[in-house]
N, C-alpha and C positions, 0 to 999 in steps of 0.2 A: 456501559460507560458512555461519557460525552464529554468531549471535548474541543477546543479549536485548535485551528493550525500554529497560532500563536504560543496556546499551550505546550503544542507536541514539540514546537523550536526551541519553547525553555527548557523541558525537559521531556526529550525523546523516550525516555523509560516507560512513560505512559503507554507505548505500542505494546513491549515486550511482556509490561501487566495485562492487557487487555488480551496478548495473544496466550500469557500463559494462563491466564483465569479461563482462557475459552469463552469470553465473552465480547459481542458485538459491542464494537465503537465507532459511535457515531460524530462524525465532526460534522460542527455546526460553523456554520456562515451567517450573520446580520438576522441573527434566530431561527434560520432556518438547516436542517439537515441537509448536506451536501454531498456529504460520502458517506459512508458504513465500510468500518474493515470487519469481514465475515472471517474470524480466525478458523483454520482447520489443520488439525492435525499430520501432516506428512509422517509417513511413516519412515520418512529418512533421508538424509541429506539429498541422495540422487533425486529421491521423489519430488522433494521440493524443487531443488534444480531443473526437473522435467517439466512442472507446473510451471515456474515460470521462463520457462524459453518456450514455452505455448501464448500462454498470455502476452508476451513480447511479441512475438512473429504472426498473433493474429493480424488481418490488416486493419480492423475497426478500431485496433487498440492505439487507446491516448491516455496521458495522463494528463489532470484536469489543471492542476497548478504549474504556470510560468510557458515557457514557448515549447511546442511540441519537438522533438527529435526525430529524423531517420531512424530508419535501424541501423545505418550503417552507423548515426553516430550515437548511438546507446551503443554498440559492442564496444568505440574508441576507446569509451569511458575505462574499461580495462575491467 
């Protein structure tokens, strides 16, 4: 699939299709590909939970849209 960020603010369900199809969705930026969400399976709530308080607390980890956060203020976030 492909899509923009524009797209996924009108209708966010676009993730939830691409993560239940299992298939990569590519957001494009002024024609070009910017990100890829590689969907994968967890085998379960905790596992996912595990996944991403790694991907969080790595240090190289950013995300690519608006001003970057601490950790300490992604955990405020609640």
């Amino acid at each position: 699939m492909t899509t923009t960020l524009e797209d996924i603010h009108r209708d966010p369900a676009i993730l939830d299709r691409a993560i239940s199809s299992r298939e990569p969705l590519d957001i494009v930026s002024g024609g070009e590909v910017t990100a890829t969400l590689w969907p994968r399976v967890a085998s379960s709530i905790e596992e996912a939970r595990r996944l991403m308080r790694e991907r969080f607390t790595a240090p190289d980890w950013q995300f690519s849209v608006g001003t970057p956060l601490s950790r300490d203020e992604r955990n405020a976030r609640g």
